[in-house]
N, C-alpha and C positions, 0 to 999 in steps of 0.2 A: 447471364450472371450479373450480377448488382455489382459485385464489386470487383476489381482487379485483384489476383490472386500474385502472392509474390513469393520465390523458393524461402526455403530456412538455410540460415547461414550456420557451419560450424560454429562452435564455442567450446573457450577450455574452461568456462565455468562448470564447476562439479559441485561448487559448496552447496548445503542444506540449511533452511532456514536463519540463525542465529551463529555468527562466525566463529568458529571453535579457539579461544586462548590458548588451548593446551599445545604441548608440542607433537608433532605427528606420533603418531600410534605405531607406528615401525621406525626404527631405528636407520639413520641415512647408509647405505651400503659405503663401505670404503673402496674409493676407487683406486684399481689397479693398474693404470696408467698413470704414469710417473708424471705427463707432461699435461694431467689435469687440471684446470685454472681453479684452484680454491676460490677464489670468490667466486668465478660463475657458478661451483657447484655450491654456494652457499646462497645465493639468491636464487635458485632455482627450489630454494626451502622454503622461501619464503612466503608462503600460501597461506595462513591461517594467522588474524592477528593481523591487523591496521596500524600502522604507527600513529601516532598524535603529534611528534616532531611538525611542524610545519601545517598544522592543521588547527592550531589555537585561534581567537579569536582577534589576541594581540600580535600576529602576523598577518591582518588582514587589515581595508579599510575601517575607520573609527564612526563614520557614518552612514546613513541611506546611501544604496545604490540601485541601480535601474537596472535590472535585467529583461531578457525578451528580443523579439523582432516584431517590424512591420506594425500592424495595428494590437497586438499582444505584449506590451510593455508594461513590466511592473516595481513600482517600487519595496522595495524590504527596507528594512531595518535589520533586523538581525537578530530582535529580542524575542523572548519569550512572548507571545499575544496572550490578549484575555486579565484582568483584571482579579488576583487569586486574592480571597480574604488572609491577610495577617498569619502566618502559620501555613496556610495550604500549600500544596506542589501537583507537579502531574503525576512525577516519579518518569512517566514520559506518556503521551498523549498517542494511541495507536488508533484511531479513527476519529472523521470529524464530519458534519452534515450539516444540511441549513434546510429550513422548512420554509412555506408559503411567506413568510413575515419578519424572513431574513435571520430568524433566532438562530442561534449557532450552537450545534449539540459536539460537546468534545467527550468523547468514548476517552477514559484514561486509568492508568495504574496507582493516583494516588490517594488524595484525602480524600475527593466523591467521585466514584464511577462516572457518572455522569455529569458535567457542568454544560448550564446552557447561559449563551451570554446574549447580550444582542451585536449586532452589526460594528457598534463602538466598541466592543469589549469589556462591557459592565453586564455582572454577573446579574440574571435575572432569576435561576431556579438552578437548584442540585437534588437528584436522586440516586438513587442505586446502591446504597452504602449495608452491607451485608448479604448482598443479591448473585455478584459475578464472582467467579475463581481468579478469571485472567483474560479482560475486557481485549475482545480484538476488533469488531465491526460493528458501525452505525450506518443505519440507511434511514431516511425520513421517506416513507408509504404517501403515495400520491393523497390519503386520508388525513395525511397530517400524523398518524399514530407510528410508532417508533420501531426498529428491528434491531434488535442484539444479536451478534455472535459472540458467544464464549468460547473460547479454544480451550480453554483450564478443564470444565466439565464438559464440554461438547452440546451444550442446549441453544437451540436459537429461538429467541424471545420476544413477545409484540408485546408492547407498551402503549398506554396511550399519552401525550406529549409532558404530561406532569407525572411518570413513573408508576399507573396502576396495572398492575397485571393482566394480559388478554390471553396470553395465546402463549404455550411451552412446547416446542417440539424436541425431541430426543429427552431420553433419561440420563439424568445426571450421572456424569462419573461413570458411564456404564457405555464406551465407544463400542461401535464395531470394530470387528476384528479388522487391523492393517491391509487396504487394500483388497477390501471383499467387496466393495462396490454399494455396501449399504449405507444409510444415513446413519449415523453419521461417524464419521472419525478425522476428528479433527477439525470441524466445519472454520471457514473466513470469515465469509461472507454474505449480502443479501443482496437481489436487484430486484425490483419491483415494474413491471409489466404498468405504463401509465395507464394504459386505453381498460383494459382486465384485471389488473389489481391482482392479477397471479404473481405468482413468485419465484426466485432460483435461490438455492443456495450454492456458495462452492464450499466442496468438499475435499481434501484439503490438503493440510500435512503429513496426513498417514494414509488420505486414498486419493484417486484421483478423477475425481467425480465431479458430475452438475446432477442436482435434484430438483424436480420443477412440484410447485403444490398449487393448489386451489387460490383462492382469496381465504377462504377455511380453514387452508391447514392439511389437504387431503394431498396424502403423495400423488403423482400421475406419471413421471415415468424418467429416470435418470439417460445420464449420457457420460462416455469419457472413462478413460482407460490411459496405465502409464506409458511413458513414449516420449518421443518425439513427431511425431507423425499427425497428420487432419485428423484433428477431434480427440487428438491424446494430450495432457497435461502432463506438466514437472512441478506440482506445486500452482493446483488452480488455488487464484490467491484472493480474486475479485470477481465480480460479475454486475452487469449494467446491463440497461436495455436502453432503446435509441425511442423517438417518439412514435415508429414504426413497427416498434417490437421486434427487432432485432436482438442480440442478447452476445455479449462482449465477454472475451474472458483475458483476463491480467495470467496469463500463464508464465510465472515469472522467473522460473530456471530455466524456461526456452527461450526468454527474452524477449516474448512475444506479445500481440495482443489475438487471438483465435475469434471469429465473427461467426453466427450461429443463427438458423431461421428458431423460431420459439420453437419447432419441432425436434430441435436441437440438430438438425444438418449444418456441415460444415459449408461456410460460404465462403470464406477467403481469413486472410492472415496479414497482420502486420509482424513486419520484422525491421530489423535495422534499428533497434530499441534496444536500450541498458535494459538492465532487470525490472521488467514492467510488473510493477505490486498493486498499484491501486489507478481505478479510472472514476471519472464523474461526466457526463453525457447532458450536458444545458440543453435542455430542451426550450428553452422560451423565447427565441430569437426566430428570426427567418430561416434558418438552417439549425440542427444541431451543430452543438461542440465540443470534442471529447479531449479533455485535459487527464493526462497520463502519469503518473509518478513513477519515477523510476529511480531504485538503486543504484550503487556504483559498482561498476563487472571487471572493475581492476583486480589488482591482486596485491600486497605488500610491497614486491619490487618495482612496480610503478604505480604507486598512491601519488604521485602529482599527475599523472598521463591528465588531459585534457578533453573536455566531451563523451565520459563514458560513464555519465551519471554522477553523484545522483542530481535530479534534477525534474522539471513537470515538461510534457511534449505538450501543446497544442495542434489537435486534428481535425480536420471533417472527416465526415462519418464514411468518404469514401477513399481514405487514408489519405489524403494531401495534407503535410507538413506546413501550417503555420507560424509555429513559434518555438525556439527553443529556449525555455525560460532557465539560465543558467548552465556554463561550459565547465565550469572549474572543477575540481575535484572534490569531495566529501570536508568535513570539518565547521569549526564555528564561524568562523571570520563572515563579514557581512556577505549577504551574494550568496553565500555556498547552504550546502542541507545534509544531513544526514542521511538516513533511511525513510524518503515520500510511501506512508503506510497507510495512510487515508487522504483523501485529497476532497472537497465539495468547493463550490462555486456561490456568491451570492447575485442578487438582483442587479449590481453593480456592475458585475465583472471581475471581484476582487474574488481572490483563491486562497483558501485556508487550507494548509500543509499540516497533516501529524504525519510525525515522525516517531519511530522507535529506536530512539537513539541510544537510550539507557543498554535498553540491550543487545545492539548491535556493535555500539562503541562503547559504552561510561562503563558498564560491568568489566572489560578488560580494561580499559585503562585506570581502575580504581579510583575514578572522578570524587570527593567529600562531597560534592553539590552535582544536583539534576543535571544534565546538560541539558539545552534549548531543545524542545521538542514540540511548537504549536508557532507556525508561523503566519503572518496572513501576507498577502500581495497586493500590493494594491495599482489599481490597475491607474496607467497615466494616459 
C-alpha cells in the first residue's frame, strides 16, 4: 500500500453545511433534578450560532503577522486581497484558482462572478455576470480552460479563460433526487486528472458521491455512499488529484481527507483534521504539496478553544504534516480566517484563501458591510 492508513477518530460534530442562527427546533426539557447546574445546562445549548464577542478585528493585532512552521511561513495582513473597482464587493469569495501565468481566478457572490487579478492584485478581466445562481467552485484545467460549479442550479461548467462557453453538464434547476447517487445533486466541486485531462466531480450536499468523466464530458462511472466508513462521505466537499493521479477527497463532516486510486478504490485517510472543505495539490516542485483549508469544529461554548480550525494544513502526499498555518480561533483579527472554502497556490508559494464568511458568520451576526473573505499569504 502507498500510503499509511490511519483509524477515524469520534466527533461530536453533527452541524450541516451553513450554521443554523435559529434556536434549536425542540424546546430544552426541564430538568428534574433540583441540584442541576443552570449554567452547565445552558451551555450545553449552546451549539448553533458563533459569537462575535471577542472575534472582531479590533481585539486583535493592528498589523502583519507571520503565521506557519519550519519552511511554510506566511505573512497576512488581514485585509481583503485583490484590487475591487469603486463600487464593487465579493458579498464573499467561495472559490479561488491560479492558471499557468499566475492569473488569479476568484469564484464570488457579488458584482462579477468571476474576477481574475494577476499575482499583485490588479484586476485584469471579469466575467460571469448573469450566468451562475450561487457560485461554489473553481478549478483551472491543466488546458488553461475553466470549471465552474454551481450549487444554486446544480450545473458544472467549462469555460475557456475569458468566459466563453464550452461544456454544461447537469440541467439547470433540475437536481436529482436526495441521495440517489446520480449527477447531480448539489455538485462542489472539480479536480482535473493532469496526465488525462479526465475529471471528478464531488457530489455533494444532497448526495454523497464522486463522478468521474471523460476529457468530453462523457460520464464513466461514480463512487461513494453516506457514512462514515472507506469510501463513504458526510459532505464530499472537494476533490484533487496528485501528479500521479491519485484523487483526494475534502470529506468535511468526517473531518477528513479520503485518498482514492482513479478507479476510485480506497487507499488510505487522513484524519486528525478540523473540518477539511477545500485542498490544492502544487504539483511543480520536486514533490507534491497538499495545502488544506479547514473549518472551525468548535462549538459556541468554546469559540476561543485553540487549534481546531479554521485555518490551511500543509502535507505531503504521503500525510506527513508540514505546517500549521494558523492556531487561533475563527474571526477577523489579523492571523485568524473564517470558513478556508477554496484554497489554490501560486508560482511563488504564496496561498490565496476564500472564504465564505458572509454565510457562515456576517448573515447571523447582521454585519452592514462584507466581512473579509479573499485572503492571500505570502510566503517568507
Amino acid at each position: 500500500m502507498r500510503f499509511a492508513a490511519e483509524p477515524i477518530p469520534e466527533t461530536p460534530d453533527t452541524r450541516y453545511y451553513h450554521r443554523s442562527r435559529a434556536k434549536p427546533a425542540f424546546p430544552t426539557p426541564t430538568p428534574t433534578h433540583s441540584e442541576v447546574d443552570p449554567m452547565a445546562s445552558e451551555v450545553e445549548q449552546l451549539e448553533s450560532g458563533l459569537p462575535q464577542d471577542g472575534h472582531r478585528a479590533s481585539d486583535g493585532p493592528s498589523g502583519p503577522v507571520v503565521l506557519g512552521d519550519g519552511d511554510f511561513k506566511y505573512e497576512v495582513s488581514g485585509k481583503n486581497w485583490g484590487q475591487l473597482p469603486d463600487g464593487w464587493n465579493y458579498k464573499e469569495a467561495t472559490a479561488v484558482a491560479v492558471d499557468a501565468n499566475d492569473r488569479i481566478y476568484v469564484f464570488n457572490r457579488g458584482t462579477s462572478p468571476m474576477i481574475v487579478f494577476d499575482a499583485d492584485g490588479n484586476l485584469v478581466d471579469h466575467w460571469g455576470e448573469g450566468e451562475f445562481s450561487n457560485p461554489h467552485g473553481v478549478t483551472v484545467a491543466p488546458d488553461g480552460n475553466i470549471f465552474t460549479v454551481d450549487n444554486g442550479d446544480g450545473t458544472v461548467k467549462k469555460f475557456t479563460p475569458d468566459g466563453k462557453l464550452l461544456m454544461t453538464l447537469g440541467e439547470a434547476n433540475k437536481p436529482s433526487p436526495p441521495m440517489s447517487g446520480e449527477p447531480f445533486s448539489v455538485p462542489t466541486h472539480v479536480g482535473v486528472d493532469k496526465k488525462t485531462g479526465e475529471f471528478y466531480v464531488s457530489d455533494g450536499y444532497s448526495n454523497a458521491r464522486v463522478h468521474k468523466y471523460s476529457p468530453e464530458g462523457k460520464h464513466l462511472f461514480s463512487w461513494g455512499e453516506s457514512g462514515t466508513g472507506e469510501g463513504q462521505f458526510n459532505i464530499v466537499h472537494n476533490v484533487e488529484t496528485d501528479s500521479n493521479g491519485w484523487v483526494y477527497i475534502a470529506d468535511r463532516e468526517n473531518h477528513r481527507i479520503q485518498v482514492f486510486s482513479s478507479e476510485g478504490k480506497f487507499e488510505t485517510q487522513w484524519v486528525n483534521l478540523s473540518r477539511a472543505a477545500c485542498l490544492y495539490i502544487d504539483t511543480r516542485g520536486d514533490q507534491d504539496l497538499v495545502y488544506i483549508g479547514e473549518y472551525f469544529a468548535g462549538i459556541s461554548s468554546n469559540d476561543t478553544g485553540a487549534d481546531l480550525g479554521p485555518r490551511v494544513t500543509v502535507m505531503t502526499t504521503d500525510g506527513k504534516v508540514l505546517s500549521k498555518v494558523g492556531t487561533e480561533p475563527y474571526g477577523s483579527q489579523v492571523g485568524r480566517f473564517f470558513s478556508p472554502h477554496g484554497i489554490t497556490v501560486d508560482s511563488k508559494g504564496d496561498i490565496y484563501v476564500a472564504e465564505v464568511a458572509h454565510s457562515d458568520y456576517g448573515s447571523g451576526w447582521d454585519i452592514p458591510v462584507e466581512l473579509r473573505s479573499m485572503q492571500k499569504l505570502v510566503k517568507v
